[in-house]
MIMAR-334185 format. One line per 3 residues: their letters; for each residue x, y, z of C-alpha. Coordinates in pm, 1 decimal. Layout:
A = X:Y:Z  ...
# end
This chain:
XXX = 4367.3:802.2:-1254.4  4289.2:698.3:-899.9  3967.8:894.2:-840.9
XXX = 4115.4:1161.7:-639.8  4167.5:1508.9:-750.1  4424.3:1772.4:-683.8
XXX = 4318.9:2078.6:-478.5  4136.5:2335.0:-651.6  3771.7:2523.5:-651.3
XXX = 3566.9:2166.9:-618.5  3759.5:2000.7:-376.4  3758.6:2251.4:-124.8
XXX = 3416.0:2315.7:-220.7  3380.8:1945.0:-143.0  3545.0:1934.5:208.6
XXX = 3297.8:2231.8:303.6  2989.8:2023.3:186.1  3111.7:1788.0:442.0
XXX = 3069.4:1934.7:714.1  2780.8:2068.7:611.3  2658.3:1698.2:527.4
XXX = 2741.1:1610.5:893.4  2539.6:1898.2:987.3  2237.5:1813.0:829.1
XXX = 2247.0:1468.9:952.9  2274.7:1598.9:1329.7  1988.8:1798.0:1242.9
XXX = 1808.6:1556.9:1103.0  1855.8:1310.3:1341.3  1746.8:1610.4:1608.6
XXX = 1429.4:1665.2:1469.7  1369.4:1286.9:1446.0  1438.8:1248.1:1757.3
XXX = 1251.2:1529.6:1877.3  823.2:1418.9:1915.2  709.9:1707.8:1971.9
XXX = 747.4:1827.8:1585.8  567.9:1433.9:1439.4  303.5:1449.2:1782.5
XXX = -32.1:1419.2:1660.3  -350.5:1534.8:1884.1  -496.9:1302.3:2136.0
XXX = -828.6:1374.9:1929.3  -757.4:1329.3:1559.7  -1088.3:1386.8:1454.6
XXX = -1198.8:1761.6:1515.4  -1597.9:1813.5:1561.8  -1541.0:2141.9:1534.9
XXX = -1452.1:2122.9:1149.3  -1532.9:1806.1:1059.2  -1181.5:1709.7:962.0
XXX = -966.2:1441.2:1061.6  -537.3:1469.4:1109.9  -408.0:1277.4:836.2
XXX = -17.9:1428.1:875.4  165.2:1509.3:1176.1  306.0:1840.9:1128.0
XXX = 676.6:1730.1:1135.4  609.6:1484.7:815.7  430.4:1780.6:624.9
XXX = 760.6:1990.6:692.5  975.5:1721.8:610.9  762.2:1694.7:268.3
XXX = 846.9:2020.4:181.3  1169.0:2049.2:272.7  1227.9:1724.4:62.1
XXX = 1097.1:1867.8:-218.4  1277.6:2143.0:-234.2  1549.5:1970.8:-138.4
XXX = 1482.6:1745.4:-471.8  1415.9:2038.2:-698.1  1721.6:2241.1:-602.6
XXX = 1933.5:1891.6:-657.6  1745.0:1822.7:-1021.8  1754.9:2190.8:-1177.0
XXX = 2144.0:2202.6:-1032.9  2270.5:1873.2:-1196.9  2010.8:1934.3:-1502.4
XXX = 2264.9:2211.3:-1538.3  2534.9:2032.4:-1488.9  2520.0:1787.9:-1729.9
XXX = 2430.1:2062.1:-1998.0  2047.1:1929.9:-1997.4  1942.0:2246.0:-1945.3
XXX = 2105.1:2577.9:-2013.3  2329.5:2697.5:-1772.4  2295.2:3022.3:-1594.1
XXX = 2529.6:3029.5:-1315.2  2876.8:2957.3:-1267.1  2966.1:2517.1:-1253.0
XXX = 3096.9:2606.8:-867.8  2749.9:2789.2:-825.3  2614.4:2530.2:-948.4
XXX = 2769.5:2257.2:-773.5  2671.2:2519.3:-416.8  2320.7:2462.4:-511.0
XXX = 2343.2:2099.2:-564.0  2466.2:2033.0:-237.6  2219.8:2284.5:-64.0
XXX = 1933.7:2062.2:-244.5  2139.2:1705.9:-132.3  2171.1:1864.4:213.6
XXX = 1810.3:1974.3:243.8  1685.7:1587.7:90.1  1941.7:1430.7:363.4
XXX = 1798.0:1627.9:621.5  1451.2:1576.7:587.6  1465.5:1239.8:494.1
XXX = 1663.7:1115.0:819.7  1434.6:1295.8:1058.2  1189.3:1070.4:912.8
XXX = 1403.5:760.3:929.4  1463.9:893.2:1274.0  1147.0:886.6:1410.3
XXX = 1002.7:596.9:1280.2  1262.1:337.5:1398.1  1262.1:505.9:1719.2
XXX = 856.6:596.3:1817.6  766.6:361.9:1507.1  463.0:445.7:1303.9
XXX = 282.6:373.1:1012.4  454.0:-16.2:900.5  393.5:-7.4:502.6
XXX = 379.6:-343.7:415.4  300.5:-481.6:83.3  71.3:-747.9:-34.4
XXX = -8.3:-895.7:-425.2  -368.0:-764.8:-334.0  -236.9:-420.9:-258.6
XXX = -89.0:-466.2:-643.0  -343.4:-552.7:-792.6  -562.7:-300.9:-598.9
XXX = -311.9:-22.9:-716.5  -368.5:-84.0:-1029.5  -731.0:-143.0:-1033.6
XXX = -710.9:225.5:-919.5  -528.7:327.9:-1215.9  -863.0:228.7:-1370.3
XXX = -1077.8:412.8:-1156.3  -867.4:741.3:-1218.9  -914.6:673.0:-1655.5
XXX = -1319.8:628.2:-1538.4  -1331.8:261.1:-1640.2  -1418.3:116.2:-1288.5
XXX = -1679.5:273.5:-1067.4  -1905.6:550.3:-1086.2  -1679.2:813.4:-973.7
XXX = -1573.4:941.8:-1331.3  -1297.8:1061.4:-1563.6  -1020.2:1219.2:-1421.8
XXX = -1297.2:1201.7:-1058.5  -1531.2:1434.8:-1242.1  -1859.3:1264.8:-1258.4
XXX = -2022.7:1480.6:-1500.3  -1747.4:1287.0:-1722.4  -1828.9:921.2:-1753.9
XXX = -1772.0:675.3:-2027.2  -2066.7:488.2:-2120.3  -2223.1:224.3:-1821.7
XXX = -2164.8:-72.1:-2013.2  -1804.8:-23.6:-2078.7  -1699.5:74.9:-1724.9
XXX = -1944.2:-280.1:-1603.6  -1742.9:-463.7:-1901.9  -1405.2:-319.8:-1738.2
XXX = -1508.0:-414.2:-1430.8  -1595.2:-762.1:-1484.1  -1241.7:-849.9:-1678.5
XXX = -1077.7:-715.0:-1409.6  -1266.9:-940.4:-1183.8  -1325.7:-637.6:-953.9
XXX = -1582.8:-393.6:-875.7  -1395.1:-149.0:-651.2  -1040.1:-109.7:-549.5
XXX = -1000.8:-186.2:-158.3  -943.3:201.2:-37.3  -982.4:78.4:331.6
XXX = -686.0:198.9:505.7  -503.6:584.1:564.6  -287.6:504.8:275.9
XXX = -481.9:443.9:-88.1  -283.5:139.2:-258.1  -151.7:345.3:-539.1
XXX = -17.6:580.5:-242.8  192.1:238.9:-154.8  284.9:58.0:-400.6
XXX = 307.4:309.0:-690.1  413.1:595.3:-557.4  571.8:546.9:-169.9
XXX = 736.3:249.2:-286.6  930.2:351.3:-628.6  999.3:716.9:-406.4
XXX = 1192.8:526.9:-168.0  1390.3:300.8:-470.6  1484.1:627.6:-646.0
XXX = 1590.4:832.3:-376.6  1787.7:585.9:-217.6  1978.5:546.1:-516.1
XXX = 2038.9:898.2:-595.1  2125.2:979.6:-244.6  2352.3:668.4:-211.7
XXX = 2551.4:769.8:-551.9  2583.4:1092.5:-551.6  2781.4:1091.2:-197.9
XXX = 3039.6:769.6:-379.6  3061.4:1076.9:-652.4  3078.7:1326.3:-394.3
XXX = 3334.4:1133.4:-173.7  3563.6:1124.3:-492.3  3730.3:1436.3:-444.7
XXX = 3835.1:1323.9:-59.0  3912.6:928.4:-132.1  4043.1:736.7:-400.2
XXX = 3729.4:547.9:-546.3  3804.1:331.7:-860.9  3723.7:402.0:-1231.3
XXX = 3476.4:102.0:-1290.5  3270.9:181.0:-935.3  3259.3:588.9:-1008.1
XXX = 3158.9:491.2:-1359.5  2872.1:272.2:-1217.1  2757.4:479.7:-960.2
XXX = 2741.6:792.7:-1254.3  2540.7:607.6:-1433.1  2287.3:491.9:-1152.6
XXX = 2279.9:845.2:-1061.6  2199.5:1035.4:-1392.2  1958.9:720.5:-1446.9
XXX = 1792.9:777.4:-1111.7  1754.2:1153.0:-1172.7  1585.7:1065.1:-1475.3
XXX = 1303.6:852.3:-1246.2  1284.1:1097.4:-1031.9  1196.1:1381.4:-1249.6
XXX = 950.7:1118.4:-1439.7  835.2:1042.4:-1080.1  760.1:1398.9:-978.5
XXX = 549.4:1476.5:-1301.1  344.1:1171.0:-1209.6  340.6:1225.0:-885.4
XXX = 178.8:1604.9:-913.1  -36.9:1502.8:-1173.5  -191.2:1236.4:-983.9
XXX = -280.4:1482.3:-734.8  -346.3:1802.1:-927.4  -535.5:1638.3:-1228.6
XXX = -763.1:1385.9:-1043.4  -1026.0:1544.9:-875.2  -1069.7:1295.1:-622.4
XXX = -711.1:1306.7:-497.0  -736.8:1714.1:-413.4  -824.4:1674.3:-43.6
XXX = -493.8:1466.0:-22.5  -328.3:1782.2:-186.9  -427.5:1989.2:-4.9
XXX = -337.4:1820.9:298.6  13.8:1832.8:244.5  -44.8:2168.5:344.3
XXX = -346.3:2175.4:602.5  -222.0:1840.4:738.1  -612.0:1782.7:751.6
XXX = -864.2:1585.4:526.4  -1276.5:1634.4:548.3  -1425.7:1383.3:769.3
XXX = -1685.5:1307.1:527.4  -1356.1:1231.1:215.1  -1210.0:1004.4:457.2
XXX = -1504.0:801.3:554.7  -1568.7:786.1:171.5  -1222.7:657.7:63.3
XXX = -1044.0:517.6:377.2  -1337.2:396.1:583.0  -1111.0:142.3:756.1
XXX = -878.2:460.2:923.7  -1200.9:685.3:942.3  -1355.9:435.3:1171.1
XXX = -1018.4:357.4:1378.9  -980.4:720.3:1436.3  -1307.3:808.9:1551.2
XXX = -1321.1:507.8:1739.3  -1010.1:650.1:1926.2  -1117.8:979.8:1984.2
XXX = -1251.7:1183.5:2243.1  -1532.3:1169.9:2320.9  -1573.8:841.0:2253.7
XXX = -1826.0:864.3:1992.8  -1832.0:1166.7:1724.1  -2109.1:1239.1:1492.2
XXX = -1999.7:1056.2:1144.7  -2113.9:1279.1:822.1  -2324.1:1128.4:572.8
XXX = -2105.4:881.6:317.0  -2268.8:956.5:-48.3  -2306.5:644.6:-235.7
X = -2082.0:581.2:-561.4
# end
């Protein structure tokens, strides 16, 4: 066996989710391209409401449209694989799958698009943003800070645990300067990108199987990459919706995703070093700052 396959429902099914594969990477490429959908106001920071822009419009979108993209994809091949029941046809199946893939290639090159040609926000990671990550991890279980269990503060472990915590970790706050918190970076940005790359990357070598002859020992590889990576992934997307659904502190950023706004006074509170860059750069020049609360 060569890796090919003789004509039949899947391989012209295959050829048709090429050109729709070329289709969404014009598109995507389009909407990268185009600045109008990632422009952000001249005045960030919005008097008016008190908020601050934390997402351009185009990157919410693109969120979404990733998501779905991602959940279409992992229910579809779920299916596939018999990890869940099926309830549609294996060429149904196989439709969605590549509507998901499509939707995930899409959104994820407009992205691509627009940052290596306007640039944007460089993530760049440090050992301090590690270890501030996971010093984080610590103020989400309540052990570090004052902010509480979960962000609740009505639920607090006792003072001289969270001080004990606090002095082990040789820390007495996690540095939540910038727009992006370091758990944002380095656990959950960072891992996103490893995963999806791979599962993107390996399902189009198992994709391009029914067009090209692709050997035994690569397809086999690249299988097993794939059904590994869909495994992160859906690990990665229980974590990643229960780190902003659970913890309290974290809703704002929720909600965002939607709004593409954050409260003036949350921002100054947890990413003083943006909060003060963006109302630095806003007009007017000055803006009235709202009252930080002490933790």
């Amino acid at each position: 066996m060569n890796g090919t396959y003789d004509a039949g429902p899947l391989f012209v099914l295959n050829h048709t989710w090429a050109k729709w594969m070329l289709i969404a990477l014009g598109v995507g490429i389009a909407l990268g391209l185009w600045r109008l959908l990632f422009r952000r106001p001249a005045q960030p920071y919005d008097p008016r409401t008190a908020t601050i822009k934390r997402h351009a419009g185009g990157i919410a979108l693109a969120h979404w449209i990733n998501a779905v993209g991602f959940i279409l994809a992992l229910y579809s091949g779920a299916s596939l694989v018999h990890v869940l029941p099926r309830s549609l046809s294996e060429v149904a199946l196989y439709k969605l799958h590549y509507v998901g893939l499509s939707l995930i290639l899409l959104s994820l090159l407009a992205v691509a698009t627009h940052r290596f040609v306007y640039g944007g926000h460089s993530f760049r990671f440090t050992a301090a943003d590690a270890r501030a990550a996971f010093s984080e991890l610590f103020v989400y279980a309540g052990l570090v800070g004052d902010e509480g269990i979960l962000g609740f503060r009505a639920l607090q472990w006792p003072a001289a645990w969270r001080r004990g915590t606090e002095k082990a970790l040789g820390a007495h706050a996690t540095h939540r300067t910038g727009k992006y918190l370091p758990t944002e970076q380095v656990l959950s940005l960072l891992p996103w990108i490893i995963v999806m790359g791979a599962i993107v990357a390996t399902g189009l070598i198992k994709g391009l199987r029914y067009l090209v002859p692709i050997p035994r020992g690569v397809l086999g590889v690249a299988t097993i990459i794939h059904d590994w990576g869909v495994y992160a992934g859906a690990f990665m997307l229980v974590v990643h919706v229960a780190a902003l659904v659970v913890v309290r502190t974290n809703w704002p950023l929720f909600i965002s995703m939607f709004t593409t706004r954050v409260p003036a006074r949350y921002a100054a509170e947890r990413h003083p070093a943006w909060y003060k860059d963006v109302v630095s750069k806003s007009r007017p020049q000055k803006a009235e700052e709202p009252a930080v609360r002490r933790v």
